[in-house]
C-alpha positions as CSV (number, residue, x, y, z in Angstrom):
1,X,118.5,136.2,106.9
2,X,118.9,138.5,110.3
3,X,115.6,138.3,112.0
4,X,114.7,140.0,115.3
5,X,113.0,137.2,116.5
6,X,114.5,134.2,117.9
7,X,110.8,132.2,117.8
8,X,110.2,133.3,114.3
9,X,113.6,132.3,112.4
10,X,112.4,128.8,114.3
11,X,109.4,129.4,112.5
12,X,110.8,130.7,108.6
13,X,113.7,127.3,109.4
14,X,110.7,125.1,109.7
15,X,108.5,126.0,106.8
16,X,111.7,126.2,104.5
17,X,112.2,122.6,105.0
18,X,109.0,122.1,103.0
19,X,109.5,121.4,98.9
20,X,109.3,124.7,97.1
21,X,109.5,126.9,100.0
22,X,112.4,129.3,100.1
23,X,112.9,131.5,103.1
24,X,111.7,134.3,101.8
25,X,108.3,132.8,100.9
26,X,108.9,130.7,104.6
27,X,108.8,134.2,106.4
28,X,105.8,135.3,104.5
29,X,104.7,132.4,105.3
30,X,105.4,132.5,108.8
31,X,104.3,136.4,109.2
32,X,100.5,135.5,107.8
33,X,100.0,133.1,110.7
34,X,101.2,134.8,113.3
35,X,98.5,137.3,112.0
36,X,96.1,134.7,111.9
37,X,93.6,133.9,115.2
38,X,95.0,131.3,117.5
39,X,92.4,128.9,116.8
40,X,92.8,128.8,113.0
41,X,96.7,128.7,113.7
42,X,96.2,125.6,116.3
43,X,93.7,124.0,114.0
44,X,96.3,124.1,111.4
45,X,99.5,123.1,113.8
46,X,96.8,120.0,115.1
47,X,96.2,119.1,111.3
48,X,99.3,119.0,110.4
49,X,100.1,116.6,113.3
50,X,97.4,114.4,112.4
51,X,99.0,113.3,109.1
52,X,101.7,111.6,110.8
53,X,100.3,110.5,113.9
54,X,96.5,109.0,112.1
55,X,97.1,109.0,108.8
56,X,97.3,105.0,107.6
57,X,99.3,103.5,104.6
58,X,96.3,100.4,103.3
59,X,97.9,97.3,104.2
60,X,96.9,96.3,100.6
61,X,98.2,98.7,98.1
62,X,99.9,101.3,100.4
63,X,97.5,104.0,99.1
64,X,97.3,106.7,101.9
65,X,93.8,106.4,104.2
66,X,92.1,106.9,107.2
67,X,91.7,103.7,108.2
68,X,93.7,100.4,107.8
69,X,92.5,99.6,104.3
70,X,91.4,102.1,101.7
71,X,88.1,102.7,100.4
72,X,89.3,101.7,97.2
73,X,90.6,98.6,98.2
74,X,87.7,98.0,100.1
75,X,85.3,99.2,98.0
76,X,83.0,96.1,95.8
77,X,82.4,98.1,93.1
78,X,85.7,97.7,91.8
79,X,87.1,95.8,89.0
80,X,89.4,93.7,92.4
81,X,91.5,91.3,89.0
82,X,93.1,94.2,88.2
83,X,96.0,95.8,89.8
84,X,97.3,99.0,89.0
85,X,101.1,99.7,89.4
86,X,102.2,103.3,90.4
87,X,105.2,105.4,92.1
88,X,103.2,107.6,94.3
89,X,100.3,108.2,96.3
90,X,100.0,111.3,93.7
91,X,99.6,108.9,90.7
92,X,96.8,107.6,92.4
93,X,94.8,110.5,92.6
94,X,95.5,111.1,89.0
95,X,94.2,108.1,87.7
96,X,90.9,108.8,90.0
97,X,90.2,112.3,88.3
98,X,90.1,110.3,84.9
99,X,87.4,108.7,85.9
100,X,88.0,105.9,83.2
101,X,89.9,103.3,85.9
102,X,87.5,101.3,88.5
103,X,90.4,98.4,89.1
104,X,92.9,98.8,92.3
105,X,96.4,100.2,92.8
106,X,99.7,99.1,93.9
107,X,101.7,102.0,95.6
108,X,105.4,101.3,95.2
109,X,106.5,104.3,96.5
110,X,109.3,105.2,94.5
111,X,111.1,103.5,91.4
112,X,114.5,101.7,90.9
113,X,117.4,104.6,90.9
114,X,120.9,103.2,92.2
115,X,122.3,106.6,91.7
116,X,119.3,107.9,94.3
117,X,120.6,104.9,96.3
118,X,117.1,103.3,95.4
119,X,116.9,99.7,95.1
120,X,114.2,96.7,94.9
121,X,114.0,96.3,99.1
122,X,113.3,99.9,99.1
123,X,110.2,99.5,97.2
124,X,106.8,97.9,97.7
125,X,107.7,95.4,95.3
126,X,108.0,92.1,97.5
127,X,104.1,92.8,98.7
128,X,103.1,93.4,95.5
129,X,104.1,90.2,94.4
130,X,103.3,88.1,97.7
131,X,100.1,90.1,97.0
132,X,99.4,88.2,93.3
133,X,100.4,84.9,95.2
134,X,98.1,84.7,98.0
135,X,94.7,86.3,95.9
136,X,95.1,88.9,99.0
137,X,92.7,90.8,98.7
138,X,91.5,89.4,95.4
139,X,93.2,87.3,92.5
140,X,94.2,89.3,90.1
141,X,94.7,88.6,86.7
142,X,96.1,91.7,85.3
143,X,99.3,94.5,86.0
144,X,99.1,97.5,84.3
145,X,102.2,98.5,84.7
146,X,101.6,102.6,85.2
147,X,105.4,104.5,86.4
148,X,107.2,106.9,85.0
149,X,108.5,107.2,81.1
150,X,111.8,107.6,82.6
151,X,114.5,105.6,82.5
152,X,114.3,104.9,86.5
153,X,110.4,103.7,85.4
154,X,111.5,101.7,82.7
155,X,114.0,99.9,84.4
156,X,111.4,99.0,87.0
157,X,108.6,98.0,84.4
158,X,111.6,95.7,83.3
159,X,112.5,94.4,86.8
160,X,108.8,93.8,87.4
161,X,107.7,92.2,84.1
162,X,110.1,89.6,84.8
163,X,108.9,89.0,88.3
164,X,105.3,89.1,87.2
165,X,105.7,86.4,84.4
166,X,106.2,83.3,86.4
167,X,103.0,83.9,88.1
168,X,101.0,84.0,85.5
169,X,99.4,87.3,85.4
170,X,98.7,89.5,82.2
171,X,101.0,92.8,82.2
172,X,100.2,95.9,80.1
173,X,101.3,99.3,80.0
174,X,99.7,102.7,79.4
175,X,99.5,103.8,76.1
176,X,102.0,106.3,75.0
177,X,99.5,109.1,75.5
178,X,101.7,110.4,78.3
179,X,104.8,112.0,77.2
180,X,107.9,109.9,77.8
181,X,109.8,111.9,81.0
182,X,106.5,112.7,82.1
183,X,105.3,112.2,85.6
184,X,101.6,110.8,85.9
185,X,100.6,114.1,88.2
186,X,101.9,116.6,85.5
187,X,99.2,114.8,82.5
188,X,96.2,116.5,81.6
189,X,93.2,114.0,83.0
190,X,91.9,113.7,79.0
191,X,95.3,112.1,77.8
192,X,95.8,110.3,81.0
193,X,92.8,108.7,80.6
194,X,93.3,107.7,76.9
195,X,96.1,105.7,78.2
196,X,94.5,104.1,81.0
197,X,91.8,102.7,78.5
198,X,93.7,102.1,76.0
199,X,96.7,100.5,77.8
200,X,98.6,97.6,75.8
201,X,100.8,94.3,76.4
202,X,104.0,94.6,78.6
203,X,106.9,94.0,75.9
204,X,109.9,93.5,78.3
């Protein structure tokens, strides 16, 4: 793409690094704010900085927040036995707009995928567990066991079942309301909270 600006291919190469963004839709990206006021376009620049330089992980469940531990994790009005396994910060917020789960999350941050070059120390798997064995924050009693219907997420479920059972925790599982393949993010909030509710024993 020839553009007669040295500043704005910097610009276009930038915002095509982003998922989803081509560099066609970078440049029209790119064109809108340099139409925009300078404040709006520094108040953008300044947010976007602030994700990376303020933004926390909870030292708990690795949730994303503004301060060191979430307000779900540090809220009292939720159901602290229970522990709810995910992949992303995006499962997360999925679960919340159902509306039907009040326990906590455990963030792994990915799921087992040796062709990904993905593996158990790459995951938040070791505080998870160290998390169950020292009742930090809470005991917990139960894993619902919430990734992927993929084969990536099954293998972890598998890899995790057998780490949780020593320890004497109960595991479960969604309910298959949510397609198998699916991703958490992509379920309607009805079925996803159907399987929430409705979740069922761990067979490993």
């Amino acid at each position: 793409m020839n553009l007669p600006s040295k500043i704005l291919e910097e610009a276009v190469e930038q915002l095509s690094t982003l998922p989803g963004v081509g560099k066609r839709s970078a440049l029209r990206h790119a064109l809108f704010l340099m139409k925009e006021d300078e404040v709006r376009v520094r108040d953008f620049a300044e947010a976007v900085l602030r994700l990376k330089t303020h933004l926390h992980r909870c030292r708990h469940c690795h949730n994303v927040s503004d301060t060191e531990v979430c307000p779900i994790c540090a809220s009292d009005k939720r159901q602290r036995g229970i522990v709810c396994v995910v992949e992303n910060v995006q499962d997360v917020m999925a679960l919340e707009n159902t509306q039907q789960y009040r326990g906590l999350y455990h963030v792994l941050g990915g799921v087992i995928s040796p062709i990904d070059g993905i593996g158990v120390s790459d995951l938040e798997i070791a505080s998870l567990l160290r998390r169950i064995q020292t009742a930090d924050p809470a005991p917990v009693e139960e894993v619902i066991l919430a990734l992927p219907t993929t084969m990536e997420g099954d293998t972890t479920n598998y890899y995790l079942n057998r780490q949780l059972q020593p320890l004497g925790v109960r595991v479960t599982t969604l309910a298959r309301g949510v397609a198998v393949g699916d991703s958490l993010e992509y379920a309607d909030e009805i079925t996803l909270g159907r399987s929430i509710a409705h979740r069922i024993p761990f067979e490993g």
